[in-house]
N, C-alpha and C positions, 0 to 999 in steps of 0.2 A: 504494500500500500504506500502511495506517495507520504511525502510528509508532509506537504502541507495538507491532504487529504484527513490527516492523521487530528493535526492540529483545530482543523477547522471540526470534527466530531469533538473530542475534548474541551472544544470552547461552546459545543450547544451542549454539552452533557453539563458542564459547569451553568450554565445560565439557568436549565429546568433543574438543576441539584436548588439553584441560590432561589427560584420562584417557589420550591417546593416546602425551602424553608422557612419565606415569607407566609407562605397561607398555613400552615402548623403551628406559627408562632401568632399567628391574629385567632386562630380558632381556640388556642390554650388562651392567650392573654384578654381577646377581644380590642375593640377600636379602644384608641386612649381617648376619643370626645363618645361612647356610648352611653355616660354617667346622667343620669338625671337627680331631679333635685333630693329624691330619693337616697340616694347612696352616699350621700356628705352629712358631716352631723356639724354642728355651730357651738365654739366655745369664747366665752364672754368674758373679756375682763376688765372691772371697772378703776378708773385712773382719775388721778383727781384734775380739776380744770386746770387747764393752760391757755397760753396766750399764743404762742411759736409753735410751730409742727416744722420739726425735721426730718428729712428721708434720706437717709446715705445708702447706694447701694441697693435698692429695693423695686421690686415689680407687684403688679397686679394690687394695687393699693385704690382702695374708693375712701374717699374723705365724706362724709356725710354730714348736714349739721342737722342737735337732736336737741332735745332739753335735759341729756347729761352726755357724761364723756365715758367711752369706752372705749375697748379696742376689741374686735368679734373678728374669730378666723374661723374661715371656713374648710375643712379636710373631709380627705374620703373617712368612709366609717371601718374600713376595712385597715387602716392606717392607724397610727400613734398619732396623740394631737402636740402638732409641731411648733418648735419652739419660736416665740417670738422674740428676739432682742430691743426691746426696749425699755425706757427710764425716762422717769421726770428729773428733770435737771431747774430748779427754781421754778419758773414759768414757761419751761420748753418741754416738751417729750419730745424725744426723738427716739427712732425707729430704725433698725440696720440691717444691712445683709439680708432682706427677702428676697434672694436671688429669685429669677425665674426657674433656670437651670436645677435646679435643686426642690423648688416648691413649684413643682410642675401642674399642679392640679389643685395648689391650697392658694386662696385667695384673702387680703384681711381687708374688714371695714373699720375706720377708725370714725366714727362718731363724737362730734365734737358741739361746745354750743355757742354763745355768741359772745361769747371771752374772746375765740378766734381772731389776730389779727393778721397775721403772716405764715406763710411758709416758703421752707425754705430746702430745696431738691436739689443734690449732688447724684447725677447717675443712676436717676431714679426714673420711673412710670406712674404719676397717677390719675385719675378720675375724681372729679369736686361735682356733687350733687347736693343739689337739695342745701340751699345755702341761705341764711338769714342774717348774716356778718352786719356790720357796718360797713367802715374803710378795712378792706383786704387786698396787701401785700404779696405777690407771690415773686421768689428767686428764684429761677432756675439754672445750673450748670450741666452742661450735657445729661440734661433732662427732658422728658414732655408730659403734657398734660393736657385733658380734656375735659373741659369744664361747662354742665352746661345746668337746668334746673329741669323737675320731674317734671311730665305732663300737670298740668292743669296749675301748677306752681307761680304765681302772682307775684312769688315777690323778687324784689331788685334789688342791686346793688349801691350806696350811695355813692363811692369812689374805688374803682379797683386799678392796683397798680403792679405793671408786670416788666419786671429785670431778665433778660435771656441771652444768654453767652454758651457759647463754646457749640455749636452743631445742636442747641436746644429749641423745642419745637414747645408752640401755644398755640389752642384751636380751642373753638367754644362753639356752642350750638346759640340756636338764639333767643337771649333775653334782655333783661334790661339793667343799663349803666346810668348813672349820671353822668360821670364823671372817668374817664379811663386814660391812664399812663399808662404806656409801654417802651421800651428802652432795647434793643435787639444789639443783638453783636455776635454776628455769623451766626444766624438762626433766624425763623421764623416760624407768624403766624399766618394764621387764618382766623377772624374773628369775624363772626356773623350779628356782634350785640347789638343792641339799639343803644344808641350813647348821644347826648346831646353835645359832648367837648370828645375828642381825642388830640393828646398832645405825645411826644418824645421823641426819640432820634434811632434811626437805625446807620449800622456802619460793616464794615468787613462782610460783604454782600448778603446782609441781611434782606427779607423780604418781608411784606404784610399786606393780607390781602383782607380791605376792610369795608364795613356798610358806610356810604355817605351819612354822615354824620350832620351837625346845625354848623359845629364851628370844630376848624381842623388847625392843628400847629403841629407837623413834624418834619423833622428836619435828617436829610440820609447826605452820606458822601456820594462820590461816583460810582461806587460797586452797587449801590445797593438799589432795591426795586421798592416803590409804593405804590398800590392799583386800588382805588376807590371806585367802589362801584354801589346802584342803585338798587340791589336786593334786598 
């Protein structure tokens, strides 16, 4: 038998061995998204108020505001309930290392009430719902967040103000600003808010892509993009 003859069988005996042992390992393990709300159990713990939320390191994080402060993880039931690293630090909690990688399927709610003024994300991911703040600060450093308010959710924000560096991304769904600061540097948003003022400065090809607004002051170098639009 020639040899490439030879090779080209060994290279389809190897691909039906490697499919054979994809569909064995999905029929023992099942799909990793077949889970419903059924198979995760929610364990609650309660922290005393703070003013600062810090995220170092952290995925799959939703900030919610309640009338107290918790932090609620959610795991499979089939699992150990996973550890969360965090601490009150005076008026800060902060929060670390909820890697994705690692907490693949465990998600936390941190539940917070209107002490809230700021947060502040290094190499984090998260989600801000259901919000009653007053003036809210948000940092980010090669961070993103999605920020929007639940259906039927009335209320708004008096001033929100938004710091973004290093490849960090800001996006929001749509609601209502008074007042909105954003400051970009090499990052960008998307911001759908309804806002009477938008002011600040983007630079090091930052972009923002924003609702026309009543009155606009931002100011970008040459690299950067501002697109105001009528939606």
């Amino acid at each position: 038998m020639k040899t490439s003859k030879i090779i080209f069988i060994s290279l389809l005996g190897a691909i039906a061995l490697l499919i054979l042992t994809i569909v064995v390992d999905i029929k023992v393990k099942g799909k990793p998204n077949n889970y419903s709300d059924a198979d995760f159990k929610i364990n609650k713990q309660m922290v005393a108020s703070y003013k600062v939320l810090c995220l170092n390191g952290s995925r799959n994080i939703t900030v919610v505001h309640s009338d107290s402060s918790f932090v609620e993880v959610r795991y499979r039931k089939d699992s150990i309930v996973p550890k969360i690293n965090y601490t009150i630090k005076g008026d800060t909690l902060i929060v670390s290392d909820f890697e994705k990688s690692v907490h693949r399927y465990e998600s936390i709610r941190i539940y917070t009430t209107d002490s809230l003024k700021s947060i502040q994300m290094n190499n984090s991911d998260a989600s801000i719902m259901r919000f009653g703040f007053g003036r809210l600060s948000l940092n980010l450093d090669k961070s993103s967040v999605w920020m929007d308010a639940d259906k039927g959710d009335k209320n708004s924000l008096p001033m929100l103000d938004v710091v973004a560096k290093n490849h960090s991304v800001f996006n929001t769904g749509d609601f209502k600003v008074d007042s909105f600061g954003i400051v970009l540097q090499n990052s960008r948003a998307n911001v759908r808010i309804s806002t009477k003022k938008i002011s600040g400065s983007l630079a090091d090809s930052s972009r923002i892509d924003a609702r026309q607004p009543e009155d606009i002051s931002l100011k970008k170098d040459g690299t950067s993009r501002i697109n105001v639009n009528d939606y």
